[in-house]
PLY file of the C-alpha trace (Angstrom):
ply
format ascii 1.0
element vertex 135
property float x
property float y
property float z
element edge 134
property int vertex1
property int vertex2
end_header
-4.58 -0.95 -43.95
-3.31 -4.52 -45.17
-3.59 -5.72 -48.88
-6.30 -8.02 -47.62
-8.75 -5.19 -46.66
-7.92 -3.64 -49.99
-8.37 -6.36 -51.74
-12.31 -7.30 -50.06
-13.10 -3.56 -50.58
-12.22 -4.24 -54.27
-14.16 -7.06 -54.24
-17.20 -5.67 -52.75
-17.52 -2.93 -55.46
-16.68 -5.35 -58.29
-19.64 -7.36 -57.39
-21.85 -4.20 -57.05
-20.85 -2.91 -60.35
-21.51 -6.38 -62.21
-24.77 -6.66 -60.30
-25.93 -2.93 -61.42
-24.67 -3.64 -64.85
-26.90 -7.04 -65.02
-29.93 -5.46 -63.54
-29.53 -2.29 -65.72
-30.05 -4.39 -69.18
-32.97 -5.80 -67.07
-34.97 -2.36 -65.71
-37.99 -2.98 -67.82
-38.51 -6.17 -65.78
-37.84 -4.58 -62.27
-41.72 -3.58 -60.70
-41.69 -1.30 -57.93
-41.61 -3.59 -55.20
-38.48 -5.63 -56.51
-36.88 -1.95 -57.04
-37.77 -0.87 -53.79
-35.38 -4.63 -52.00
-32.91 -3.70 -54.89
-32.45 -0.97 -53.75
-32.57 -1.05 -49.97
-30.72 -4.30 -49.87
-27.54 -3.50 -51.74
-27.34 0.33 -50.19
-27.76 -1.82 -47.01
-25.15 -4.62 -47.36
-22.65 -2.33 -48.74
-23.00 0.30 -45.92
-22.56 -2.28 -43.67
-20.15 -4.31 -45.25
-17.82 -0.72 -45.87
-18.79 0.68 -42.92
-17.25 -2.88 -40.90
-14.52 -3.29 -43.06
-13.04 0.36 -42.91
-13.84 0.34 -39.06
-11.90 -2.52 -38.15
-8.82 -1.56 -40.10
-9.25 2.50 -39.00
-10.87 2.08 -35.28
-9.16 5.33 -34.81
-10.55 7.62 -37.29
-14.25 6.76 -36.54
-15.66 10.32 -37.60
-13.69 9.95 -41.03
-15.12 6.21 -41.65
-18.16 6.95 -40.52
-18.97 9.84 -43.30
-17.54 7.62 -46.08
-19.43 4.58 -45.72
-22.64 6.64 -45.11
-21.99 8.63 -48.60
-20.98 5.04 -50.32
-24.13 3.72 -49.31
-26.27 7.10 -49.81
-24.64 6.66 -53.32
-25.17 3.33 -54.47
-28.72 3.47 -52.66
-29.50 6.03 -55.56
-27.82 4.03 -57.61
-29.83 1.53 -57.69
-33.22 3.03 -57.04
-32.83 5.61 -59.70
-33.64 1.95 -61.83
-37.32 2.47 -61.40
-38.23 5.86 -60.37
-37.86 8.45 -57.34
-39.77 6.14 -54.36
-36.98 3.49 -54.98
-34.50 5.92 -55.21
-35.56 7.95 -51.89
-36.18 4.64 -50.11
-32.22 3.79 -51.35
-31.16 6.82 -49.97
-32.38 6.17 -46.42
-31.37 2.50 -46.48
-27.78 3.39 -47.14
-28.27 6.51 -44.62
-28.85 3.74 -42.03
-26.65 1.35 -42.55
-23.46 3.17 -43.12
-24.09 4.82 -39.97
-24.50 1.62 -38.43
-21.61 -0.18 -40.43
-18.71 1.69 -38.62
-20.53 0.52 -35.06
-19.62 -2.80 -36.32
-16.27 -2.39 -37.49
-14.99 -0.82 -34.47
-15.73 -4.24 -32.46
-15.24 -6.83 -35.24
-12.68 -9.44 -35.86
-11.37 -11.24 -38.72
-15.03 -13.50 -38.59
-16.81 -10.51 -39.01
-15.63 -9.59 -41.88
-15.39 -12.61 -43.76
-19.44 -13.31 -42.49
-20.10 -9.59 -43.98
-18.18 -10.65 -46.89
-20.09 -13.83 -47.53
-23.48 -11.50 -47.24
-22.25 -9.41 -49.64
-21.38 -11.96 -52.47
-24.80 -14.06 -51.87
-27.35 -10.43 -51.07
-25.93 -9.35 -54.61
-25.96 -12.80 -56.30
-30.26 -13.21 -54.70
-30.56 -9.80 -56.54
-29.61 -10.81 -59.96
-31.37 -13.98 -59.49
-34.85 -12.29 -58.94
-35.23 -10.69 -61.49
-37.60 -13.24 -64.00
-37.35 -12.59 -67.82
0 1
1 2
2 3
3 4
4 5
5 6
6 7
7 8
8 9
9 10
10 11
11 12
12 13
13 14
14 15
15 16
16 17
17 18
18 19
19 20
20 21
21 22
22 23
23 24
24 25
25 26
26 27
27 28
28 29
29 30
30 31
31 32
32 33
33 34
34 35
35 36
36 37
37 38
38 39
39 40
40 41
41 42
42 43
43 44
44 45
45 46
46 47
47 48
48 49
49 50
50 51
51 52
52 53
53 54
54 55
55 56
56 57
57 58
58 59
59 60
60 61
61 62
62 63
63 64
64 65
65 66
66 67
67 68
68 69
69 70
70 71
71 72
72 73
73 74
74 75
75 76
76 77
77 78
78 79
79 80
80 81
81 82
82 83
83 84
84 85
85 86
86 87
87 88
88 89
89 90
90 91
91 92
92 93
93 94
94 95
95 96
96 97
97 98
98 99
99 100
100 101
101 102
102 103
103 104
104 105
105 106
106 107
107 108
108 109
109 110
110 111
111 112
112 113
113 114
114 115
115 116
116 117
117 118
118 119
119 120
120 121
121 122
122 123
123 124
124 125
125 126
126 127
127 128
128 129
129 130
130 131
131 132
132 133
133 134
């Protein structure tokens, strides 16, 4: 795995922590419908995002990157739901179930494009959470 890779993993879980850490001083604010795309939406990128990333530069241990990205996901899904109460959390659970199954599929398959399009996703699905939140 090159430096790069590491590096846009880093990245991905910077931006996830600043984004929980902004929406956590917020949680008063967050109404069950906004917790419910919080929390489907970043278990979803980052299952996908992981899941693509750690495909591509692992195509050989698919089983391996397969359960890691799921349990990412499955973790920051209840993460992020836990914000409003057990619905969001359950429906963060299955989002991330989903798409870090799916994320490996991707991986396997990608190039270079891929992962900087998945990277862009990231950075912007994170920044449109913070930025929907009204005070």
């Amino acid at each position: 795995m090159s430096l790069l890779f590491i590096l846009i993993l880093v990245s991905y879980f910077i931006v996830c922590f600043i984004s929980y850490a902004f929406l956590y001083r917020l949680k008063y604010l967050i109404s069950y419908h906004l917790g419910m795309n919080l929390a489907m939406l970043s278990s979803g990128m980052m299952g996908i995002a992981i899941g693509t990333v750690l495909g591509h530069a692992f195509p050989t241990h698919y089983t391996v990157v397969t359960i890691i990205s799921t349990l990412v996901a499955i973790l920051i899904g209840a993460i992020f739901g836990a914000l409003v109460d057990y619905q969001t959390l359950l429906s963060g659970i299955s989002g991330g179930l989903m798409a870090g199954i799916m994320g490996p599929m991707i991986g396997v398959v990608a190039d270079f494009g891929l992962i900087t399009f998945c990277t862009i996703l990231v950075y912007l699905t994170f920044g449109l959470l913070c930025f929907s939140v009204r005070s």
